[in-house]
C-alpha positions as CSV (number, residue, x, y, z in Angstrom):
1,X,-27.7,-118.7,80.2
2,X,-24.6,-118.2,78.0
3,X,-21.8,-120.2,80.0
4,X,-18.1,-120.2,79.2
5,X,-16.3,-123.9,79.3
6,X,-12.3,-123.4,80.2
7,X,-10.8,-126.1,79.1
8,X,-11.3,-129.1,76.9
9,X,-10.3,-132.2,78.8
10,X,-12.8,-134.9,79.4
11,X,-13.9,-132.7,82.2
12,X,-14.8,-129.6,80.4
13,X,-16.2,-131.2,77.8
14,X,-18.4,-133.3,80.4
15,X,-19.7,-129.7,81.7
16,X,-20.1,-128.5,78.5
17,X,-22.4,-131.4,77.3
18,X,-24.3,-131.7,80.4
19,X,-24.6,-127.8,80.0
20,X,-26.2,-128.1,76.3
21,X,-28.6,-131.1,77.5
22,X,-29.8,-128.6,80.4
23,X,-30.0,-125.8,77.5
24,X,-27.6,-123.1,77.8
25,X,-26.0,-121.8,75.2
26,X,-22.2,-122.9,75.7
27,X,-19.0,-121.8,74.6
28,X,-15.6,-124.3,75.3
29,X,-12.2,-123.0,74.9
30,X,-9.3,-125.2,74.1
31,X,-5.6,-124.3,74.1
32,X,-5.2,-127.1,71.7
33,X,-6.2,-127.8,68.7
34,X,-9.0,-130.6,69.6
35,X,-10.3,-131.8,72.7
36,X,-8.5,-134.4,75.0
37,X,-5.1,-133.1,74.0
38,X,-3.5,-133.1,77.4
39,X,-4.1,-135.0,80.5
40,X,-7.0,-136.4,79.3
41,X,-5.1,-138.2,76.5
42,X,-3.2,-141.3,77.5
43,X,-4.2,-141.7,80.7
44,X,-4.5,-145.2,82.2
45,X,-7.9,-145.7,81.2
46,X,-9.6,-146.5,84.4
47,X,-13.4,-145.7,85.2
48,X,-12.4,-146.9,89.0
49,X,-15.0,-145.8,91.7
50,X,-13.9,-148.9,93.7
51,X,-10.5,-147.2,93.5
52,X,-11.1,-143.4,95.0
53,X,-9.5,-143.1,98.4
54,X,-7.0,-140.5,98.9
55,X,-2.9,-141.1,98.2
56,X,-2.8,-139.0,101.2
57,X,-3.4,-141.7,104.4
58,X,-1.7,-143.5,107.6
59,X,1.7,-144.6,106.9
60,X,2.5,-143.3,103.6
61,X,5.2,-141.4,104.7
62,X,7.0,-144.1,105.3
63,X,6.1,-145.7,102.2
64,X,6.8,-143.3,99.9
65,X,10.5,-143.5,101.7
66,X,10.5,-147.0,100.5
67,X,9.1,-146.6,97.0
68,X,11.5,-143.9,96.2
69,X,14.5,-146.5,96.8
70,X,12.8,-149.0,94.5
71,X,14.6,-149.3,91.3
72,X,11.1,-149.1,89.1
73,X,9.9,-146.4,91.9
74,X,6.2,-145.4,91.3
75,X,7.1,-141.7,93.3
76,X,9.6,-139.3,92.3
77,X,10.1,-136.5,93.7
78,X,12.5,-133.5,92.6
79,X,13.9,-130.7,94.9
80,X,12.3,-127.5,93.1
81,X,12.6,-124.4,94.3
82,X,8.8,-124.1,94.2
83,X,6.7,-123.0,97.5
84,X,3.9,-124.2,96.0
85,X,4.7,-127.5,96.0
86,X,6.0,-127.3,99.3
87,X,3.1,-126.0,100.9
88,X,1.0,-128.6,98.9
89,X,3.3,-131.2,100.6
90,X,3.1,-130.2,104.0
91,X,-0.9,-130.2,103.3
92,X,-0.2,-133.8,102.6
93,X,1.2,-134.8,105.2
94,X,-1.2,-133.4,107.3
95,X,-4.1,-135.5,105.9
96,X,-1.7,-138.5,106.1
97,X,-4.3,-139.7,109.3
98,X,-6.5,-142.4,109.6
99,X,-9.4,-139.7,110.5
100,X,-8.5,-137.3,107.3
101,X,-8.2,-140.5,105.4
102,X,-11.7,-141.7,106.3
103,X,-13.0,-138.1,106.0
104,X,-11.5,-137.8,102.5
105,X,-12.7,-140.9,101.1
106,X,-16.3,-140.6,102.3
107,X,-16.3,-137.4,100.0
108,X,-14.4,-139.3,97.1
109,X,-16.9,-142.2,97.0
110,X,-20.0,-140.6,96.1
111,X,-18.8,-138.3,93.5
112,X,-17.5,-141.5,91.7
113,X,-20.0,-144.0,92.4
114,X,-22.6,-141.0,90.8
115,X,-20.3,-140.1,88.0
116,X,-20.4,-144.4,87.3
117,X,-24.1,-144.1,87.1
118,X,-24.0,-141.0,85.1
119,X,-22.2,-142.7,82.7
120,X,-24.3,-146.0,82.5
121,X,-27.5,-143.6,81.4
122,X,-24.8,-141.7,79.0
123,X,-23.9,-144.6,77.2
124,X,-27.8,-145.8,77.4
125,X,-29.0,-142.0,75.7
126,X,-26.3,-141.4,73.1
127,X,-24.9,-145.2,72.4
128,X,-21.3,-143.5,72.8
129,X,-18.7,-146.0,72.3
130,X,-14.9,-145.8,73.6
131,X,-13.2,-149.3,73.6
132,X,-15.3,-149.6,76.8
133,X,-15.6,-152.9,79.3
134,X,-17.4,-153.2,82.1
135,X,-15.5,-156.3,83.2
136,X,-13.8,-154.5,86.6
137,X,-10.2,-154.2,88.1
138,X,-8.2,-156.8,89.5
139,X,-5.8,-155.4,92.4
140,X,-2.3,-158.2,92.1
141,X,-0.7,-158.6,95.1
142,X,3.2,-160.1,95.4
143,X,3.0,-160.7,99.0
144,X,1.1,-161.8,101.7
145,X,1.6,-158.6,104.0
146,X,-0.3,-156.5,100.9
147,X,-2.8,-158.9,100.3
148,X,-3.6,-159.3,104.4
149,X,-3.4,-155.2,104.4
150,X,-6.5,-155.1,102.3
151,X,-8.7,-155.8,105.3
152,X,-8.9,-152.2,105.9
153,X,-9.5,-151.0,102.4
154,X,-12.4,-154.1,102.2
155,X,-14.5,-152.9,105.0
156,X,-14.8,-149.3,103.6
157,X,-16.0,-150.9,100.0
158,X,-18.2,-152.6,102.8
159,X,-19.6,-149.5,104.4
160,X,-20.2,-148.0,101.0
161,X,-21.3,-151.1,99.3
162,X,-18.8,-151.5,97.0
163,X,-18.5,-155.3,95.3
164,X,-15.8,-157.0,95.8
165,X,-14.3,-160.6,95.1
166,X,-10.8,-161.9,97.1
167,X,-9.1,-164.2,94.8
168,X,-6.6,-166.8,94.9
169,X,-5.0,-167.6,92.1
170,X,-7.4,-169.8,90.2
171,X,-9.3,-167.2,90.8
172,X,-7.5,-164.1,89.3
173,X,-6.3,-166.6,86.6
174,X,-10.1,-167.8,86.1
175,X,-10.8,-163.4,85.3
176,X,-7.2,-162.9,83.4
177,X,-6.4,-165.6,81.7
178,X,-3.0,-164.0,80.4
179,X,-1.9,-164.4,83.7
180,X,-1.2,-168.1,83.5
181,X,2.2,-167.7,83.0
182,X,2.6,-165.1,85.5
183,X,0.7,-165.8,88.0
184,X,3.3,-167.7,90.5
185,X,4.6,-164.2,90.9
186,X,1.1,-163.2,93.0
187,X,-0.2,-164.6,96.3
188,X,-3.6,-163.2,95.3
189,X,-5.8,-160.0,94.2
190,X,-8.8,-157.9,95.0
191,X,-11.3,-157.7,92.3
192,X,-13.6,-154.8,91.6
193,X,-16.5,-156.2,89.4
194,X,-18.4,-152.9,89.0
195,X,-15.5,-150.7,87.4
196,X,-15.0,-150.2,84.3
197,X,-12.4,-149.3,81.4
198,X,-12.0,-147.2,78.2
199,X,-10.4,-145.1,76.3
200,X,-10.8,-141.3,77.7
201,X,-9.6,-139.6,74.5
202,X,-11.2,-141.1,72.4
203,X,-14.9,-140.7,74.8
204,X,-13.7,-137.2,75.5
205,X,-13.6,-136.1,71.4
206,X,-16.7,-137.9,70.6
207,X,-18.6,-136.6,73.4
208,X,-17.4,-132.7,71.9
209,X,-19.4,-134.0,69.0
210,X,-22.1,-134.5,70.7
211,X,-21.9,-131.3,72.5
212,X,-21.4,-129.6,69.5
213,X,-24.3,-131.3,67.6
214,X,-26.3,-129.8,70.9
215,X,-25.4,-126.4,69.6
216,X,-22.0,-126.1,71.4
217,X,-19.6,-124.2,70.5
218,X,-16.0,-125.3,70.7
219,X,-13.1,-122.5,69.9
220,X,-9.7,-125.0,69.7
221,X,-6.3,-123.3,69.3
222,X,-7.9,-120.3,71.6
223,X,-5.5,-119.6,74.5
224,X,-7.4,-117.6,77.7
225,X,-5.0,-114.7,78.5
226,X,-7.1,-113.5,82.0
227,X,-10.6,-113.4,83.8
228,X,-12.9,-110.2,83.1
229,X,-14.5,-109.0,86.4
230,X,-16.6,-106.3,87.6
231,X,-17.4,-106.4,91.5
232,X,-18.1,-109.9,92.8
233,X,-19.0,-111.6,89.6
234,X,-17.0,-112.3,86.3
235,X,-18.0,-111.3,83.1
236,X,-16.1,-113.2,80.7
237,X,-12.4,-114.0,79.7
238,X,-9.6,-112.7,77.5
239,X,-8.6,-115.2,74.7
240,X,-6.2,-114.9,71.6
241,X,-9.7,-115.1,70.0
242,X,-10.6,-111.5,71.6
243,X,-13.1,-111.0,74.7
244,X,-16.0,-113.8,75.3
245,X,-18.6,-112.6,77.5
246,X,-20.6,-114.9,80.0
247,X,-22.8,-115.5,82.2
248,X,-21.5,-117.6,83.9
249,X,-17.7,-119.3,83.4
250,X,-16.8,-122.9,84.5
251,X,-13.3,-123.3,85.4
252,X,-11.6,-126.8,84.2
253,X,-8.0,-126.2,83.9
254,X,-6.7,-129.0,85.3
255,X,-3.4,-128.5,86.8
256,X,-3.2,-124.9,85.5
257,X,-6.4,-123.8,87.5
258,X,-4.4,-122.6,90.4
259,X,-2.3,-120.2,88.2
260,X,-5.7,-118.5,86.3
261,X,-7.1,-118.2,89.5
262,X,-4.3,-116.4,90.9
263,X,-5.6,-113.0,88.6
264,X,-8.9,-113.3,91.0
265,X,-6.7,-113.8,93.9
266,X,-8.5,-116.6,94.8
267,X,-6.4,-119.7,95.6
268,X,-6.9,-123.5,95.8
269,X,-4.1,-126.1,96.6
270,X,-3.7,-127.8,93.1
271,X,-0.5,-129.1,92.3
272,X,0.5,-130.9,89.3
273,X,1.7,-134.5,89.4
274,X,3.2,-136.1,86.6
275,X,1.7,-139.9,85.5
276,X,3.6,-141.6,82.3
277,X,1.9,-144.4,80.1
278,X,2.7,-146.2,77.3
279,X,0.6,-147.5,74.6
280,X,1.4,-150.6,72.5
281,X,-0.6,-153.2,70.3
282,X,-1.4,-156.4,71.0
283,X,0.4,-159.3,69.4
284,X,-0.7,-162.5,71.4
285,X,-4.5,-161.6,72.7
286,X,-4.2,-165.0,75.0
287,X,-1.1,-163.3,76.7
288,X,-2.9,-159.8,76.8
289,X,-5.4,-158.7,79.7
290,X,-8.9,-158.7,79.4
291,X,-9.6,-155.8,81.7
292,X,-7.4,-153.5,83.7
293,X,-4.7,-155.1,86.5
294,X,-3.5,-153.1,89.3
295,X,0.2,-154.6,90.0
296,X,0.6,-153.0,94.0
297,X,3.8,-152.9,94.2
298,X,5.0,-150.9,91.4
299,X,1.8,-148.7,91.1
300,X,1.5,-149.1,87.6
301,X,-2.4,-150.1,86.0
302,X,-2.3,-152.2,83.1
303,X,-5.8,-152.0,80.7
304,X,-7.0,-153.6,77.5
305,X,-8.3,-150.6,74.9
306,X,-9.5,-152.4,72.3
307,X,-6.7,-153.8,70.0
308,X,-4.1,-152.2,72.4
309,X,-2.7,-152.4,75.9
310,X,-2.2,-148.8,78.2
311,X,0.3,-148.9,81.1
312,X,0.3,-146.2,83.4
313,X,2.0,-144.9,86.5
314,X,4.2,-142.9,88.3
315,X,3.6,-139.9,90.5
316,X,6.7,-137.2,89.9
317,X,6.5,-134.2,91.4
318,X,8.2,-131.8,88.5
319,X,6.2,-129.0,88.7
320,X,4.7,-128.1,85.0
321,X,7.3,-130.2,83.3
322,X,6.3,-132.5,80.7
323,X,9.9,-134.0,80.1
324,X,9.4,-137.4,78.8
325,X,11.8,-139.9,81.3
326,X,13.5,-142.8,79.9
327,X,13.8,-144.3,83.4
328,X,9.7,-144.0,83.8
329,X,9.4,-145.9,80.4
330,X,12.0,-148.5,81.9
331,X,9.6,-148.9,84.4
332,X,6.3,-149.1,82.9
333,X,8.3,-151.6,80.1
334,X,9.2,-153.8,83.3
335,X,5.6,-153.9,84.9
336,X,4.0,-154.9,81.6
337,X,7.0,-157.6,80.4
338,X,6.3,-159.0,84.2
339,X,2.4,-159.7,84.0
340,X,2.0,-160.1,80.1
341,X,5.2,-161.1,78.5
342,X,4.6,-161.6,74.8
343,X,1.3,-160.4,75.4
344,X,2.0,-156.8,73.3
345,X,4.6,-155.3,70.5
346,X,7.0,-153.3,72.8
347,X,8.7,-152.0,69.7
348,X,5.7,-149.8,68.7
349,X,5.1,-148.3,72.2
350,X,4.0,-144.7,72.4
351,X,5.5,-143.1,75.6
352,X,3.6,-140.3,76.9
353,X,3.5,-137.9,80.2
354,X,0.5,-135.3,81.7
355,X,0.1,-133.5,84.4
356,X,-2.8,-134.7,87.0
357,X,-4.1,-132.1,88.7
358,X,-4.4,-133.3,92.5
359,X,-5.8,-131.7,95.6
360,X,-3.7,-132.6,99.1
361,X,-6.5,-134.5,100.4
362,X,-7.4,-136.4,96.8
363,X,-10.8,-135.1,96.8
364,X,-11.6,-132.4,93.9
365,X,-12.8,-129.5,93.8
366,X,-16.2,-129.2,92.3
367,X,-18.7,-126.2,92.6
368,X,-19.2,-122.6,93.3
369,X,-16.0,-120.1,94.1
370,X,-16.4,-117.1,96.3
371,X,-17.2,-115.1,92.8
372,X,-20.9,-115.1,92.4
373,X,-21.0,-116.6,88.7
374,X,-17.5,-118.7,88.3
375,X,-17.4,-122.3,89.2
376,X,-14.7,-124.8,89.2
377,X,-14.8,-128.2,88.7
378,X,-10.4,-129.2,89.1
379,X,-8.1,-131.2,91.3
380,X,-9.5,-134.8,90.5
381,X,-5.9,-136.6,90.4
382,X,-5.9,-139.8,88.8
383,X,-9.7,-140.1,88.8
384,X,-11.0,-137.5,86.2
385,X,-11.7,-139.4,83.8
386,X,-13.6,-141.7,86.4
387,X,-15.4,-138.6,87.9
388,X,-15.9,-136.9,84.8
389,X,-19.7,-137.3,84.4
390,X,-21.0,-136.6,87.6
391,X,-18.7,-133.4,87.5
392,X,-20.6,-132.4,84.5
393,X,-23.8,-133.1,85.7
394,X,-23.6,-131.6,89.4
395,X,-22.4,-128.1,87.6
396,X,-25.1,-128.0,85.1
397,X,-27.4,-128.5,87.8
398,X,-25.8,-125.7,89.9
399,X,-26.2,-123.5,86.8
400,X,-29.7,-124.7,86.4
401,X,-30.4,-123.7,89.6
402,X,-31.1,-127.3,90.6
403,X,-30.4,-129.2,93.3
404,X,-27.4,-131.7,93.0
405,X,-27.9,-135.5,93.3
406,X,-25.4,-135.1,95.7
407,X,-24.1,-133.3,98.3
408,X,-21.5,-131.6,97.7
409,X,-20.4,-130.8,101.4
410,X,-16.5,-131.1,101.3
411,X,-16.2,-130.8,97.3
412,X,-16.0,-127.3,97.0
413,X,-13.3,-124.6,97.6
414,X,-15.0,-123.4,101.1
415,X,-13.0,-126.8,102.5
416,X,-10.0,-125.3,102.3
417,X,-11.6,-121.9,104.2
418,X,-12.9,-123.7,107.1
């Protein structure tokens, strides 16, 4: 089949390379002018399957209350005029239950714990490197009423056999041993063994290589102006590069699905939330972290990338604003200064913002649309780039005509119809 890619983050490009493996002829179209450009760029570098449970859950309501009187607050929300985002909010708050929260996450888990395998066999095929580890995510706790609150979050890695360590700190200091100096601030930490880090830009352009050695074909600097349609299926899209036909178009837009979607009047509640990171070179490796830390309190991941060190955080609520905050670079300046001071050159930090494209109830959207031959695989938050794989594999398989790995009950559109 001749498939149509939109959009060339690490999730489109994971469709489109999937898509080539399975044989289609495939066409990806990129605003930009390579792939990885956007979201997918400075992210915070997790591959975190041990880490997908809704934002959405009991009693953060109240805690977002509390973070956004913190001075470093990890939420921030502005008043905009925008019914979108207030209908995405009251969707929020809605799944803010203990019974939406478990529903949610049992429909998180197995798309990330599949897209982890995917990308073990990946890395095994292609030997595609990334400034990956595989030496898991250590959750820092300040206080003994976060670290006892993890009982709840331990007996769902439990249920979906998840490892897990509880360490003291020895322990955490025994994984990260820039911590030393630090680590009187923490009672303890929750470590994730099985997740991984790396950097997604720099996976996401070398895996369009790869595509494009499949036979790809990847149109950068091509805006989409619309969605061709006759009757109940689509036959292409408009572009600044002129009409490309299809049959078949996957829809990865990221935060700007919604809004492409809209010409089909079809609608899906995908709201754009703004994460910040920074990006700075290390300068003492024994003050640097070997992996990625979690601190809890101010929301903010901390990962080693090779050479250098990514912080990221934040959720602001902005709408499509990409205005780069000092006050969220004061805070992601603070987070890193209090786990690894001296551990990287804050004088060459990069600051940079994008827009996660998040779902109400955390869980993305993955799969076929009410249109016979469009598919969308959008909404996954702050875990694209650790669902990225088994997004691209479960839609070439749909295109294939194949039966998923998974099931993908509560990962498509029809959720949000029921």
């Amino acid at each position: 089949m001749r498939v149509l890619v939109l959009g060339g983050g690490v999730i489109g490009v994971s469709v489109a390379y999937y898509l080539t493996e399975a044989g289609h002829e495939v066409e990806l179209v990129e605003r930009r002018a390579a792939a990885a450009m956007e979201t997918s760029f400075g992210n915070a570098g997790e591959v975190s399957p041990g880490y997908s449970a809704p934002w959405a859950g009991p009693g953060v309501p109240i805690k977002a209350i509390h973070w956004m009187l913190m001075q470093h607050s990890p939420l921030v929300i502005w008043p905009l005029l925008d019914p979108a985002m207030w209908r995405w909010g009251a969707m929020m708050l809605a799944n803010c239950t203990s019974r939406a929260y478990a529903l949610n996450k049992s429909r998180m888990v197995p798309i990330a714990e599949y897209s982890r395998d995917c990308m073990k066999t990946l890395r095994a095929a292609t030997g595609i490197a990334y400034d990956e580890r595989t030496q898991g995510t250590l959750q820092l706790f300040r206080t003994q009423k976060q670290l006892d609150g993890t009982a709840k979050d331990i007996a769902v890695l439990r249920q979906y056999g998840v490892r897990y360590e509880v360490l003291d700190r020895a322990g955490f200091v025994g994984v990260e041993p820039g911590l030393r100096e630090t680590q009187h601030k923490f009672v303890g930490a929750l470590r994730l063994p099985g997740d991984e880090t790396g950097d997604c830009h720099l996976f996401t352009q070398r895996l369009a290589a790869m595509a494009a050695a499949r036979g790809a074909r990847l149109r950068y600097d091509t805006a989409i102006l619309g969605i061709e349609r006759t009757g109940d299926r689509v036959t292409g899209a408009r572009t600044t590069a002129g009409t490309l036909s299809a049959d078949a178009v996957v829809m990865a837009l990221g935060s700007y699905t919604p809004l492409m979607l809209k010409q089909l009047k079809l609608r899906i509640p995908v709201y754009p939330v703004k994460g910040y990171s920074i990006t700075l070179p290390i300068s003492d490796a024994a003050r640097a972290p070997q992996s990625t830390i979690m601190d809890e309190t101010h929301k903010v991941a901390v990962t080693r990338l090779g050479e250098r060190i990514r912080v990221g955080g934040t959720a602001e609520l902005a709408g499509y604003s990409l205005a780069l905050r000092e006050a969220r670079r004061a805070s992601l300046v603070h987070v890193v200064s209090d786990l690894f001071p001296g551990g990287g050159d804050l004088a060459r930090a990069e600051f940079w913002c994008g827009l996660r494209p998040m779902t109400p109830d955390g869980t993305p959207i993955i799969g076929p649309t009410p249109v016979a031959n469009l598919y969308l695989a959008t909404g996954h938050g702050t875990l694209g780039w650790t669902m990225a794989a088994g997004t691209g594999r479960v839609i070439a398989d749909l295109i294939s005509g194949r039966t998923p790995e998974i099931d993908l009950d509560g990962l498509t559109m029809a959720r949000y119809r029921r």
